[in-house]
N, C-alpha and C positions, 0 to 999 in steps of 0.2 A: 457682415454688416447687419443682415439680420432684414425685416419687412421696411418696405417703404413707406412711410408716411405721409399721410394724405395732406394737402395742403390747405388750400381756402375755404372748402366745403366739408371741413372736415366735418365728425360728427364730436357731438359735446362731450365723449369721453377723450376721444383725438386729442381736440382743441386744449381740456383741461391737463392731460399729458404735455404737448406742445408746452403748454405756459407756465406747468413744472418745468421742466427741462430751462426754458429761456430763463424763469426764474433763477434756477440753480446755477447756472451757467455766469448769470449777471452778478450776484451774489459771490461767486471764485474771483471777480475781478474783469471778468471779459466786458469790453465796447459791447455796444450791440450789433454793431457791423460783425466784430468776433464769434462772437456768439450763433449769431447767422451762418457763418463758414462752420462754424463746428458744428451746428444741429446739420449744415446739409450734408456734409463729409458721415454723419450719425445715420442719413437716413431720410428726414425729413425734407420735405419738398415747398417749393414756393414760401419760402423765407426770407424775409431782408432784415437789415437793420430796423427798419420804421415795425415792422410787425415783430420784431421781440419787445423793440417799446410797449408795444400793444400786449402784448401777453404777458411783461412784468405785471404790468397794473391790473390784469386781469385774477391773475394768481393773487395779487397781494388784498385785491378784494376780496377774491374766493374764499382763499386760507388761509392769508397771512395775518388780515385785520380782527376775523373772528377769533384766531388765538389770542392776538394781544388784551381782544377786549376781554376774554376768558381770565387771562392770566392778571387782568386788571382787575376784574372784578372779585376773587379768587384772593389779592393779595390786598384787595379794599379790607375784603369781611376779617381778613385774619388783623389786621392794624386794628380795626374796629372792634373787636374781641379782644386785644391786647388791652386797647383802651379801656374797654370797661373793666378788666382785671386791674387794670394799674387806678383807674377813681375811684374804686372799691378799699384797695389796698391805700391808697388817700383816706377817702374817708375813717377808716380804720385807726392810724394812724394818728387825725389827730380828734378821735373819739379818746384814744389815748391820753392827747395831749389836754384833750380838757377835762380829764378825770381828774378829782382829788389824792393823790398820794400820802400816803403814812407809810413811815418807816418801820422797818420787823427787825429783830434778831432774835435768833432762836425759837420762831414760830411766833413771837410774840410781838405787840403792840409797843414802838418805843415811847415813850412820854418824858417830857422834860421835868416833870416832877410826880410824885408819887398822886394817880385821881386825876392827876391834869388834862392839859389840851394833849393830843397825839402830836409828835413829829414829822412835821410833813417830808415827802422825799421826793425830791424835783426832778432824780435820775429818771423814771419811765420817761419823764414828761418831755426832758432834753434829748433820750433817745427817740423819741416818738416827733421832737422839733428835724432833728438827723435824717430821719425816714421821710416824712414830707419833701425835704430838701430834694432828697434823692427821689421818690415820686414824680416830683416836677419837672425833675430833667429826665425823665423815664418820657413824662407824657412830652414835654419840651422833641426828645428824639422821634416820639412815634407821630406826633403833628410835620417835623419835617419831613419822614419819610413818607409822610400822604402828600406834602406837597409836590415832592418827587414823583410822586408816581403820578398825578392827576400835572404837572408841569408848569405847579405854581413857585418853582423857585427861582424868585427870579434871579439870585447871586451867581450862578451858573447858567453862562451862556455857550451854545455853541455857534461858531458861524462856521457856513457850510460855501464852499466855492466851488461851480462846477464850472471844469472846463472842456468843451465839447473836443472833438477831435480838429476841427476846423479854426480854435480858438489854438489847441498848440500847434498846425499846418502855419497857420500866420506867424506865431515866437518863432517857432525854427526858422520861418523866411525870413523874418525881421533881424534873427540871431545871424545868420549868414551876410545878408547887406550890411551889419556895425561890422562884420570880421572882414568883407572884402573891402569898405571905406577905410577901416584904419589900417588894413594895407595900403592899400593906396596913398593915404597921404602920411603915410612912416616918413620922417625926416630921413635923409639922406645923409653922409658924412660929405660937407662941404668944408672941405680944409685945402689950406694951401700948401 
């Protein structure tokens, strides 16, 4: 089993171990009642359920929220750097599209008559209308994906249900009183 673990007085290296573990523990799935039988069966002393509650939240302050905001901030600046590549490559595009076009063939200027006006050519200009399009829905994606990350979308919901251990003690008793009533009043075969 290995050293025993000090319990309420622990010291701050203990404590932040402790509310690893309880973290880790809660995180597999375990109650926190569970969790408690498994850190004291581990080693750990003076444990209950109420004080892994207490050390989830301690850990998730410690280490768990500074990562998120890391990893927030971190995938802010990279959307924001997309960004500017992608308004750049807008701009670009339809710099393009408000260019004057003339037509070439074989390096040369086309013209509709010989000294005249040039031939204009609308292709850059409708490829360059093409690329915008697609730009927009470049930036259209990276605007949602910030709203995702910052949890302005509001189209996706989650609803969250917690149900304590004393919340399914009651179903199972409630579950068992419908099974023993509708025994109970089971019709009977009355025939003659």
């Amino acid at each position: 089993m290995g050293t025993v673990r000090s319990g309420g007085g622990a010291r701050p290296g203990e404590r932040q171990d402790r509310a690893r573990r309880a973290f880790e523990l809660v995180l597999k799935g375990y109650t926190y009642r569970d969790a408690a039988a498994m850190m004291k069966r581990e080693g750990y002393r003076a444990i209950s359920g109420t004080t892994v509650g207490q050390l989830v939240r301690e850990h998730t302050v410690a280490a768990v929220l500074p990562l998120a905001r890391e990893h927030v901030t971190r995938e802010f600046e990279r959307l924001m750097a997309q960004r500017v590549r992608l308004e750049r490559g807008m701009d670009a595009a339809w710099a393009i599209y408000d260019a004057e076009h003339v037509a070439h063939s074989n390096g040369r200027v086309v013209r509709l008559e010989e000294g005249g006006e040039p031939l204009r050519d609308h292709g850059p200009r409708a490829r360059a209308l093409a690329e915008v399009r697609g730009f927009e829905d470049l930036i259209l994606k990276n605007t949602e994906a910030m709203a995702r990350l910052f949890g302005y979308n509001a189209t996706v919901r989650t609803e969250v249900t917690v149900i304590t251990e004393t919340d399914r003690a009651i179903a199972d008793l409630v579950g068992e009183m419908d099974t023993r009533d509708a025994r109970d009043v089971a019709p009977t075969d009355v025939g003659g």
